[in-house]
mmCIF entry with sequence, helices, sheets and N, C-alpha, C, O atoms, coordinates in Angstrom:
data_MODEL
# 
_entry.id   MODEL 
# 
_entity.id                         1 
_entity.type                       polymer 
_entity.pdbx_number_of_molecules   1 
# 
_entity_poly.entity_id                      1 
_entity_poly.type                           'polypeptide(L)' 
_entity_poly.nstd_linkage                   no 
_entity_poly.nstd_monomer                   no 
_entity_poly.pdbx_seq_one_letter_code       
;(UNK)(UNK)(UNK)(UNK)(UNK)(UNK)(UNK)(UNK)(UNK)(UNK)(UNK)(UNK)(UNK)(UNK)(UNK)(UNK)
(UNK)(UNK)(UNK)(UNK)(UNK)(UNK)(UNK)(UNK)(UNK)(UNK)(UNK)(UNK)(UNK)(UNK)(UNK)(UNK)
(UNK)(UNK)(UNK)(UNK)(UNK)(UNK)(UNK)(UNK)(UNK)
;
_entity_poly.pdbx_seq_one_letter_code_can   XXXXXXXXXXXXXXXXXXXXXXXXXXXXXXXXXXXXXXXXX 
_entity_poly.pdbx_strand_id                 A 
# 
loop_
_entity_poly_seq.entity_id 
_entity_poly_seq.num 
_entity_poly_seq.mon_id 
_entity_poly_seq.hetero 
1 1  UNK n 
1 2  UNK n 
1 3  UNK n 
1 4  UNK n 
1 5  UNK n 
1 6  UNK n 
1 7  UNK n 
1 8  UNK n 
1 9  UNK n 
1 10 UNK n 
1 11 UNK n 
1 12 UNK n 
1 13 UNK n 
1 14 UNK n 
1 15 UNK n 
1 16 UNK n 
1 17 UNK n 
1 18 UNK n 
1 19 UNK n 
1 20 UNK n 
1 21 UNK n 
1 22 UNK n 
1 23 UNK n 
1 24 UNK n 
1 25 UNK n 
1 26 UNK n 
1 27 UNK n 
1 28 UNK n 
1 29 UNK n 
1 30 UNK n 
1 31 UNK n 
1 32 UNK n 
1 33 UNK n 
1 34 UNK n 
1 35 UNK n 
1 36 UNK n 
1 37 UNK n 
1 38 UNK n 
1 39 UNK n 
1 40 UNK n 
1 41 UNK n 
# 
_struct_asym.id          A 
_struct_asym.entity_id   1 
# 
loop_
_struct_conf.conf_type_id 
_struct_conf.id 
_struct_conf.pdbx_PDB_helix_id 
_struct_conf.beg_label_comp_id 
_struct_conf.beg_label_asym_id 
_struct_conf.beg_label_seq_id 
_struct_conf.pdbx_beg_PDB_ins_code 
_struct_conf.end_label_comp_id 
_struct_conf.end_label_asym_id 
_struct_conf.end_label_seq_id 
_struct_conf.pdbx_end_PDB_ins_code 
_struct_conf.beg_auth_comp_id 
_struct_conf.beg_auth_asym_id 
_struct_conf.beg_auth_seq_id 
_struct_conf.end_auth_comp_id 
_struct_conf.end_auth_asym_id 
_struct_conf.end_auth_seq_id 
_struct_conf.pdbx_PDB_helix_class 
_struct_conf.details 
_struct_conf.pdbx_PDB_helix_length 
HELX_P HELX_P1 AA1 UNK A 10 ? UNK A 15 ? UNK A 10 UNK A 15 1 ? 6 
HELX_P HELX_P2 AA2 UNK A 28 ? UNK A 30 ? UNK A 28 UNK A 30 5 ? 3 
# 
_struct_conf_type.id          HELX_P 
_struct_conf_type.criteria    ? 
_struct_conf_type.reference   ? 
# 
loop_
_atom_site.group_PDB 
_atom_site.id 
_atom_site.type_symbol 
_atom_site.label_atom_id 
_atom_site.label_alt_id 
_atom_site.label_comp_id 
_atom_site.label_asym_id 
_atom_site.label_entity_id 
_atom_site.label_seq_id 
_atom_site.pdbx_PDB_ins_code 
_atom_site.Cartn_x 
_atom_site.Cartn_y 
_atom_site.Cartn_z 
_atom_site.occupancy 
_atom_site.B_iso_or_equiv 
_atom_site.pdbx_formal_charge 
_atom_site.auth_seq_id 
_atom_site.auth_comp_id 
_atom_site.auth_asym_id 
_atom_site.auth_atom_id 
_atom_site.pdbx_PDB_model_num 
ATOM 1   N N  . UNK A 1 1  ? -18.577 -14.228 11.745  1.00 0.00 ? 1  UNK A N  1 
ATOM 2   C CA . UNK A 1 1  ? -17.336 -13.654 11.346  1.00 0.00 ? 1  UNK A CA 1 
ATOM 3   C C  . UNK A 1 1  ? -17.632 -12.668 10.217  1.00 0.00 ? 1  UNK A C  1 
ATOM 4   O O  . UNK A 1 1  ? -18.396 -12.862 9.271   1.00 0.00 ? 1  UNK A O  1 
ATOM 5   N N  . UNK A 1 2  ? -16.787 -11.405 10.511  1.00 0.00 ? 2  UNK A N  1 
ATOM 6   C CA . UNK A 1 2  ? -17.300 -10.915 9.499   1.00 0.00 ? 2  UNK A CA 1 
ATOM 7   C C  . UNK A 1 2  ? -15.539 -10.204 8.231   1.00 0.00 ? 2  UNK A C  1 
ATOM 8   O O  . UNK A 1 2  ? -14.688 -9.362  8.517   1.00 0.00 ? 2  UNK A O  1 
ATOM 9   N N  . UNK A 1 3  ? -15.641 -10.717 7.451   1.00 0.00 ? 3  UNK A N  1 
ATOM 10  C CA . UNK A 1 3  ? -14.323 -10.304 6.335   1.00 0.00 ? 3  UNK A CA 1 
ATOM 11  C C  . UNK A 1 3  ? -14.954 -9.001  5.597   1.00 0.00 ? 3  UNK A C  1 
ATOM 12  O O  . UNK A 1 3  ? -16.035 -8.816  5.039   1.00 0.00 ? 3  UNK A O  1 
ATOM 13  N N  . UNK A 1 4  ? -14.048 -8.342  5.783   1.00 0.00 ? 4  UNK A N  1 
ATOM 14  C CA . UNK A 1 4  ? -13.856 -7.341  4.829   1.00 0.00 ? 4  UNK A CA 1 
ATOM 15  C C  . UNK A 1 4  ? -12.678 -7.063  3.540   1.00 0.00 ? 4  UNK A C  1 
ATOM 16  O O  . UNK A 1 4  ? -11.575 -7.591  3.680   1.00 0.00 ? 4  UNK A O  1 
ATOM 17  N N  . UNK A 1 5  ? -12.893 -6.403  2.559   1.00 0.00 ? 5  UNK A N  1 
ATOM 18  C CA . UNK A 1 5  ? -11.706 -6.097  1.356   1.00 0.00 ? 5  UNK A CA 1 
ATOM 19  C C  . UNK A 1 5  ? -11.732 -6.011  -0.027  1.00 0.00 ? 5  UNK A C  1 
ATOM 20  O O  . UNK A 1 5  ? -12.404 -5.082  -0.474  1.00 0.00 ? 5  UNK A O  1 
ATOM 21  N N  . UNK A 1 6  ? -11.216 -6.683  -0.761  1.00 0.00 ? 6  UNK A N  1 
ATOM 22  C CA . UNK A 1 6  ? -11.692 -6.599  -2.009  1.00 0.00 ? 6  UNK A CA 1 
ATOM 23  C C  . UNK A 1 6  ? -10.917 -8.283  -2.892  1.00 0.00 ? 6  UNK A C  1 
ATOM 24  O O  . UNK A 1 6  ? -10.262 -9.172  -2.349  1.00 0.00 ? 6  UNK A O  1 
ATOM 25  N N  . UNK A 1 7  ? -11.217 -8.197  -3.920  1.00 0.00 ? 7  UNK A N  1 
ATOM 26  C CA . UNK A 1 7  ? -10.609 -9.494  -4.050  1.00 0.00 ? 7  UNK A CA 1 
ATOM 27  C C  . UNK A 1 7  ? -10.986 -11.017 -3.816  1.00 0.00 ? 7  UNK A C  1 
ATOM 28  O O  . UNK A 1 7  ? -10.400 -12.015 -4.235  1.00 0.00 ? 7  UNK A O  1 
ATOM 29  N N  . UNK A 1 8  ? -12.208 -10.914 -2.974  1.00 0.00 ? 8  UNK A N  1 
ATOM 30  C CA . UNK A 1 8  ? -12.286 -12.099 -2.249  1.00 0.00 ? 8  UNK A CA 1 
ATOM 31  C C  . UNK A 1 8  ? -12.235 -13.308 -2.802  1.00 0.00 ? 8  UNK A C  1 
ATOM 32  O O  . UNK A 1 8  ? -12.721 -13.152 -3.923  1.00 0.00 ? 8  UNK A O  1 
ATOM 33  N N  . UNK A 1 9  ? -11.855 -14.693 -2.638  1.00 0.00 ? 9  UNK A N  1 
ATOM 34  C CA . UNK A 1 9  ? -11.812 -15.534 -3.027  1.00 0.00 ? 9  UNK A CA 1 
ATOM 35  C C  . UNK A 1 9  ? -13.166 -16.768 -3.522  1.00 0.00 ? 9  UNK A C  1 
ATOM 36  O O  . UNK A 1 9  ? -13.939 -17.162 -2.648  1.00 0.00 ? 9  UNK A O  1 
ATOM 37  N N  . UNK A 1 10 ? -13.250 -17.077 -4.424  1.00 0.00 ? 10 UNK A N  1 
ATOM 38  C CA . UNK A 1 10 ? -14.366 -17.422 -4.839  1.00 0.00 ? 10 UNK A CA 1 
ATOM 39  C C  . UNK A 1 10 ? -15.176 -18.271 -3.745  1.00 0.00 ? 10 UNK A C  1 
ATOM 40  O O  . UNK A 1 10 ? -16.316 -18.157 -3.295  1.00 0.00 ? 10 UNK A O  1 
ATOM 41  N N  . UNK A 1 11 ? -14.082 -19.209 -3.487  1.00 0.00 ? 11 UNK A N  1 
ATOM 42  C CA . UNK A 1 11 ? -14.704 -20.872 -2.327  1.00 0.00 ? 11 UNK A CA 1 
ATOM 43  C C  . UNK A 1 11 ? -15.203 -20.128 -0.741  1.00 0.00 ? 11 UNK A C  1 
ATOM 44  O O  . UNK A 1 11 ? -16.058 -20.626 -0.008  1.00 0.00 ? 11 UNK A O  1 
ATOM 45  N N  . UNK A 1 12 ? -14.387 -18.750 -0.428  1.00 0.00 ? 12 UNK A N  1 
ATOM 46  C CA . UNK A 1 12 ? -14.861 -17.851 0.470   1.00 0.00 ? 12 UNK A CA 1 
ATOM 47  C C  . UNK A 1 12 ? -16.296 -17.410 0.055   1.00 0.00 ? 12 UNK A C  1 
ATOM 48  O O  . UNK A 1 12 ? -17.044 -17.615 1.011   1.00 0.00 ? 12 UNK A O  1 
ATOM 49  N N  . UNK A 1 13 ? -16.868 -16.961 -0.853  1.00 0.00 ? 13 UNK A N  1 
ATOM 50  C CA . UNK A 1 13 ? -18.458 -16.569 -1.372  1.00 0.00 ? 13 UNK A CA 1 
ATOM 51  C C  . UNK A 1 13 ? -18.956 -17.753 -1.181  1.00 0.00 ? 13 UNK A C  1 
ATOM 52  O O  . UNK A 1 13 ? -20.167 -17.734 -0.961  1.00 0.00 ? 13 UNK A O  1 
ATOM 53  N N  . UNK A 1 14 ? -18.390 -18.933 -1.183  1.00 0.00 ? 14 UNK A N  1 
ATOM 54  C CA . UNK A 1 14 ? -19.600 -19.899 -1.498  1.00 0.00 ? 14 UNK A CA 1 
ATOM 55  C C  . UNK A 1 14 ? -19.863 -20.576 -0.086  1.00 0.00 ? 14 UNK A C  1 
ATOM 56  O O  . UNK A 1 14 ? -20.894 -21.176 0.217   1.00 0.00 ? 14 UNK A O  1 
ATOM 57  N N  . UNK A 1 15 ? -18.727 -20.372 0.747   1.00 0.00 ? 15 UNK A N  1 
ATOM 58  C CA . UNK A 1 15 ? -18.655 -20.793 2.150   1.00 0.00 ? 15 UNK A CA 1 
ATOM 59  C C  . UNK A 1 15 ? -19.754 -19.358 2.927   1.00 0.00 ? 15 UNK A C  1 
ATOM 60  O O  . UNK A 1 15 ? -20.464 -19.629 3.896   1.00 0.00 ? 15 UNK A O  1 
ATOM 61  N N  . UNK A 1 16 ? -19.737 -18.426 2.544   1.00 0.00 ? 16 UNK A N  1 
ATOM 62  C CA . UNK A 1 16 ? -20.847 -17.539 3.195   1.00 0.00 ? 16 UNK A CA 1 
ATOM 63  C C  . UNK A 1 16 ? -21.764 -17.510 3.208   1.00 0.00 ? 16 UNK A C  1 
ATOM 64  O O  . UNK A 1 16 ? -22.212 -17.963 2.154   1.00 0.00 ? 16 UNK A O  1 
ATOM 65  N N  . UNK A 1 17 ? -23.033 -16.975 4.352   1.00 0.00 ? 17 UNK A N  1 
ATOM 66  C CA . UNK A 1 17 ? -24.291 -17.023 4.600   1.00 0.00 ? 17 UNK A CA 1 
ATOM 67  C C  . UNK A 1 17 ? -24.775 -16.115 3.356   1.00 0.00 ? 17 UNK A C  1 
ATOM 68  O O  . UNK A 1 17 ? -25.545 -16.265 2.407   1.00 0.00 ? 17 UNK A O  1 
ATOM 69  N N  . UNK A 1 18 ? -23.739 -14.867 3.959   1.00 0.00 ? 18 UNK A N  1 
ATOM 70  C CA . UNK A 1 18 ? -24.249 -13.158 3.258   1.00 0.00 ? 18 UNK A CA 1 
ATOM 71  C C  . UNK A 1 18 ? -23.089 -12.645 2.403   1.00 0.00 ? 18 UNK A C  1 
ATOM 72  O O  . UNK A 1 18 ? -22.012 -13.137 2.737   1.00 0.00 ? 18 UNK A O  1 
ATOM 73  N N  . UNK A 1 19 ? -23.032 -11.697 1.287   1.00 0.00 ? 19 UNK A N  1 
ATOM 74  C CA . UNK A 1 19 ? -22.421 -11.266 0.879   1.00 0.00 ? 19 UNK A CA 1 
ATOM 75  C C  . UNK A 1 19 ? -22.594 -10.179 0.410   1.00 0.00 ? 19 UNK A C  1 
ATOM 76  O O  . UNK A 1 19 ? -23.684 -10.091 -0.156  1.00 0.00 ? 19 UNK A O  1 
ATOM 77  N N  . UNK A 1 20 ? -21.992 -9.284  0.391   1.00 0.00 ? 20 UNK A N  1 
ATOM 78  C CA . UNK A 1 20 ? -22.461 -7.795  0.175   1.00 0.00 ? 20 UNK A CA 1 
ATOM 79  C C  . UNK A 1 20 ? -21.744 -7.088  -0.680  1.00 0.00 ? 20 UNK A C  1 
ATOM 80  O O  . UNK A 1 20 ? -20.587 -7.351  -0.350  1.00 0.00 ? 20 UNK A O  1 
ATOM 81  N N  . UNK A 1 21 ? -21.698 -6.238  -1.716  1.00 0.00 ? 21 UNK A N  1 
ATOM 82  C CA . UNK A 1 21 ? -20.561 -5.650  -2.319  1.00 0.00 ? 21 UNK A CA 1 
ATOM 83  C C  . UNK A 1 21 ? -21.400 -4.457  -2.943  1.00 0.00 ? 21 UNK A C  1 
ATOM 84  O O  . UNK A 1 21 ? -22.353 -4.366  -3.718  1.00 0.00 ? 21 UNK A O  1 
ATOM 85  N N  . UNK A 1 22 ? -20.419 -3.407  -2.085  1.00 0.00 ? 22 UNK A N  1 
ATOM 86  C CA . UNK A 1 22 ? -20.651 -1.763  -2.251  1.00 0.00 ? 22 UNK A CA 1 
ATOM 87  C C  . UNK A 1 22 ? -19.697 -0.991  -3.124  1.00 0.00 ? 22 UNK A C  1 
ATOM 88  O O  . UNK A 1 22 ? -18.471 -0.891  -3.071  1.00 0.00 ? 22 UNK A O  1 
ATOM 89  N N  . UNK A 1 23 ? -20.552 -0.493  -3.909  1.00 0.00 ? 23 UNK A N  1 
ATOM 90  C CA . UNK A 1 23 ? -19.478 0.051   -5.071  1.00 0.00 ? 23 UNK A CA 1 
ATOM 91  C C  . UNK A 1 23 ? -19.814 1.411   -4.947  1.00 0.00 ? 23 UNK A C  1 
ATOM 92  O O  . UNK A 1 23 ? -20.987 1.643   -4.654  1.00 0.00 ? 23 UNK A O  1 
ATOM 93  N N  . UNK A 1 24 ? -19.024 2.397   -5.108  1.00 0.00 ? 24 UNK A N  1 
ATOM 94  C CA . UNK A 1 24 ? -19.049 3.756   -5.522  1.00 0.00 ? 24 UNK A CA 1 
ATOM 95  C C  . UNK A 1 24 ? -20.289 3.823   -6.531  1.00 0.00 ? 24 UNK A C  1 
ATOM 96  O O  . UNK A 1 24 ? -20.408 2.937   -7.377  1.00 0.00 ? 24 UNK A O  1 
ATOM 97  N N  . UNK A 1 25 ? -21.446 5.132   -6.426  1.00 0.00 ? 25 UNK A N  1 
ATOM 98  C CA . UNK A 1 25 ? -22.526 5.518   -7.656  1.00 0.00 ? 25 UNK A CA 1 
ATOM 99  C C  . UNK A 1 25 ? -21.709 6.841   -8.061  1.00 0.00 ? 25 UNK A C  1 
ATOM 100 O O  . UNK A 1 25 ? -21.342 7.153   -9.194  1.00 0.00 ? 25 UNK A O  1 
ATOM 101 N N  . UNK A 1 26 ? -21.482 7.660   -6.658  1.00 0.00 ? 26 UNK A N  1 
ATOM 102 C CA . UNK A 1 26 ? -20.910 9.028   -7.072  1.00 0.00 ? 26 UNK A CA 1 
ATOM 103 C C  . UNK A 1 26 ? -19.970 9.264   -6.225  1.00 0.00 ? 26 UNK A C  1 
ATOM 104 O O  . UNK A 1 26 ? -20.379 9.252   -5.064  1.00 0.00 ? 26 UNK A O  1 
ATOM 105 N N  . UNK A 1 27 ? -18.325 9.578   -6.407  1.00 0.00 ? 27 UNK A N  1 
ATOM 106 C CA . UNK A 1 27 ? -17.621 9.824   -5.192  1.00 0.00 ? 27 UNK A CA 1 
ATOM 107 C C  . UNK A 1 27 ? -17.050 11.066  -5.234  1.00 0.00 ? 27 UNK A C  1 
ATOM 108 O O  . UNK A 1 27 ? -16.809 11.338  -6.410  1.00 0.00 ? 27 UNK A O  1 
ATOM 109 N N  . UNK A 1 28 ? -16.710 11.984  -4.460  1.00 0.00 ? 28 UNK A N  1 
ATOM 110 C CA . UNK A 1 28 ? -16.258 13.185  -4.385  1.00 0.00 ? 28 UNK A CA 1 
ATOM 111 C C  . UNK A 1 28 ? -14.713 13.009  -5.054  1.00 0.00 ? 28 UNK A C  1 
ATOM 112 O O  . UNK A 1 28 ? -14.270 13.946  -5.719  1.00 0.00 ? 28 UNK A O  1 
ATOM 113 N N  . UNK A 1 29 ? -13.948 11.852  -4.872  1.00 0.00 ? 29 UNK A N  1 
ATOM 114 C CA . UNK A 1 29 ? -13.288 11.845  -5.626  1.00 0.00 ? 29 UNK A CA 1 
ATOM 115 C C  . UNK A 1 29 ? -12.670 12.011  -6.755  1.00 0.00 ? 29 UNK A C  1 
ATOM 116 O O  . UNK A 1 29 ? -11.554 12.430  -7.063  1.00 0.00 ? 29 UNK A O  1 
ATOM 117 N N  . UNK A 1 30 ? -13.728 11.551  -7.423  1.00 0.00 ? 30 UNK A N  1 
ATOM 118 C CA . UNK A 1 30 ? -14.004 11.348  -9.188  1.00 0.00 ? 30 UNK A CA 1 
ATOM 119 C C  . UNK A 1 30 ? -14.125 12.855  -9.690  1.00 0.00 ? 30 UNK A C  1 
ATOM 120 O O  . UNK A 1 30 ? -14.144 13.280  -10.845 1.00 0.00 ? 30 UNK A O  1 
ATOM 121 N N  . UNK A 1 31 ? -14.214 13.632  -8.305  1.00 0.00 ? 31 UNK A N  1 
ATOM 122 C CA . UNK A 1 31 ? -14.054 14.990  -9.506  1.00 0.00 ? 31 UNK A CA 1 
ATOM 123 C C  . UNK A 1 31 ? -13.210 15.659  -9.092  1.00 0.00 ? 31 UNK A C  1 
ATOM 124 O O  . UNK A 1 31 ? -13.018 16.828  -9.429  1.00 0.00 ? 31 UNK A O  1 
ATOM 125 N N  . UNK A 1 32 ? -12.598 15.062  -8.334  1.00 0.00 ? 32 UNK A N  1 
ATOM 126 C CA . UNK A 1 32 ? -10.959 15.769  -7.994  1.00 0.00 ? 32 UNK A CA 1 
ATOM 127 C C  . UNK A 1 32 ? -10.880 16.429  -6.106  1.00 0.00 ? 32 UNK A C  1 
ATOM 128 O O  . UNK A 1 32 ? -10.080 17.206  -5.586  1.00 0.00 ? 32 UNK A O  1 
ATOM 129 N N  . UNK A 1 33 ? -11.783 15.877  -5.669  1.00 0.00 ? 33 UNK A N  1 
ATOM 130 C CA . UNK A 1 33 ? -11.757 16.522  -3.889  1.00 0.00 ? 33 UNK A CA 1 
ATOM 131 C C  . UNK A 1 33 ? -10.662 15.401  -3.581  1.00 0.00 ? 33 UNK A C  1 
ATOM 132 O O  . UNK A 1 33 ? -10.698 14.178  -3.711  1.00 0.00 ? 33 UNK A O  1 
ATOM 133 N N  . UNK A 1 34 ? -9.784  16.179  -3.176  1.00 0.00 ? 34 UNK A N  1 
ATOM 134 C CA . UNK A 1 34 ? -8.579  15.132  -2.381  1.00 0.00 ? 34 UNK A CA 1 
ATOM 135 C C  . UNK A 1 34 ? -9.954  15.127  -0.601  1.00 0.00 ? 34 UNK A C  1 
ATOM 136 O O  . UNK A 1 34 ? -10.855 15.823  -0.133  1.00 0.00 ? 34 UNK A O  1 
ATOM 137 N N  . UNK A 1 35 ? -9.258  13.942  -0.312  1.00 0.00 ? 35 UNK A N  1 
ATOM 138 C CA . UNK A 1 35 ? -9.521  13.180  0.676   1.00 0.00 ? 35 UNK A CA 1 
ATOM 139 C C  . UNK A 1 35 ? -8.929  14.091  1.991   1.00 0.00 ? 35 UNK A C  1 
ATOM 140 O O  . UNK A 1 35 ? -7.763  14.461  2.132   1.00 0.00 ? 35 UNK A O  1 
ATOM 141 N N  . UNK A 1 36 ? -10.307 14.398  3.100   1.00 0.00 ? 36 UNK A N  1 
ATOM 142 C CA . UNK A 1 36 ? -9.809  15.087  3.975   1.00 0.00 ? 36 UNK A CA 1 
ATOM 143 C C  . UNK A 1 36 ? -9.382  15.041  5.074   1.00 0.00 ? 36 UNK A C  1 
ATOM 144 O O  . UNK A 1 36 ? -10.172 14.164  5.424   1.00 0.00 ? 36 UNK A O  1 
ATOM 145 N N  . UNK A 1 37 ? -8.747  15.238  6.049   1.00 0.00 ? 37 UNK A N  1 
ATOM 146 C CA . UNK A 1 37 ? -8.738  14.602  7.495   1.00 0.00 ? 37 UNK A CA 1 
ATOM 147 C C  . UNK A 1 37 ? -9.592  15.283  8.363   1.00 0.00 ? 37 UNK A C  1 
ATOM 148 O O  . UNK A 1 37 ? -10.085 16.411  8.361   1.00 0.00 ? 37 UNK A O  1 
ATOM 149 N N  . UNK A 1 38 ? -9.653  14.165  9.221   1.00 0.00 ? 38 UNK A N  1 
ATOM 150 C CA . UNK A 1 38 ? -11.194 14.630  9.819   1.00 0.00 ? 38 UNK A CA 1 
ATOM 151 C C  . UNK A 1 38 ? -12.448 13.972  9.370   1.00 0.00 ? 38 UNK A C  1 
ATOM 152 O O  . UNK A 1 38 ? -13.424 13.917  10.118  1.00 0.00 ? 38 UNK A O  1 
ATOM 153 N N  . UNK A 1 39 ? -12.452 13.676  8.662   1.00 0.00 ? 39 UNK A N  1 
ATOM 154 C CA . UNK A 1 39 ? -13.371 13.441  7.274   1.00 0.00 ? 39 UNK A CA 1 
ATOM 155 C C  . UNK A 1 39 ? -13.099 12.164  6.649   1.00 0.00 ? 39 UNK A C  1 
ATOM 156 O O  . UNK A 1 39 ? -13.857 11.198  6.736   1.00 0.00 ? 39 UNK A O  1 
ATOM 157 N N  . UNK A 1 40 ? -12.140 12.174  6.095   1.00 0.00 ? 40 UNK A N  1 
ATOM 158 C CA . UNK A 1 40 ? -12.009 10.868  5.378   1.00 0.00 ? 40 UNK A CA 1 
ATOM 159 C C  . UNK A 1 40 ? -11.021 10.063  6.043   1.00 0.00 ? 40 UNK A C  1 
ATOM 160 O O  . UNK A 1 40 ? -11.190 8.849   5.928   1.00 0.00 ? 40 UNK A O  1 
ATOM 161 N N  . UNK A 1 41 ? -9.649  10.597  6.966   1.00 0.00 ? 41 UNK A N  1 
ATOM 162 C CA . UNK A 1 41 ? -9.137  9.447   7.709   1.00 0.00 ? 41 UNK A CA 1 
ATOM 163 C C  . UNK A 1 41 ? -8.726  10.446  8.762   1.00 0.00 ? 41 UNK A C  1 
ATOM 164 O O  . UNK A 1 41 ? -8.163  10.065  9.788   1.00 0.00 ? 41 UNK A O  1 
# 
C-alpha cells in the first residue's frame, strides 16, 4: 500500500516498512514563477 500527503500520523510511521519524505531544496516558486499548465497541473 502505498499513502501519500503530508501530516502523517505518527502510529502510521511506525506501522511502515518505508518512509520517505521529500522536501523542496529549490522551487521555482520561491521566486515568484506562478505554476503553469501543462507543466505543473
Amino acid at each position: 500500500m502505498i499513502i501519500t500527503g503530508r501530516g502523517c500520523h505518527r502510529d502510521i510511521i511506525e506501522l511502515a516498512d518505508t518512509v520517505s519524505e521529500l522536501r523542496p531544496v529549490k522551487h521555482a516558486f520561491d521566486a515568484g514563477i506562478k505554476a503553469q499548465m501543462g507543466i505543473d497541473y
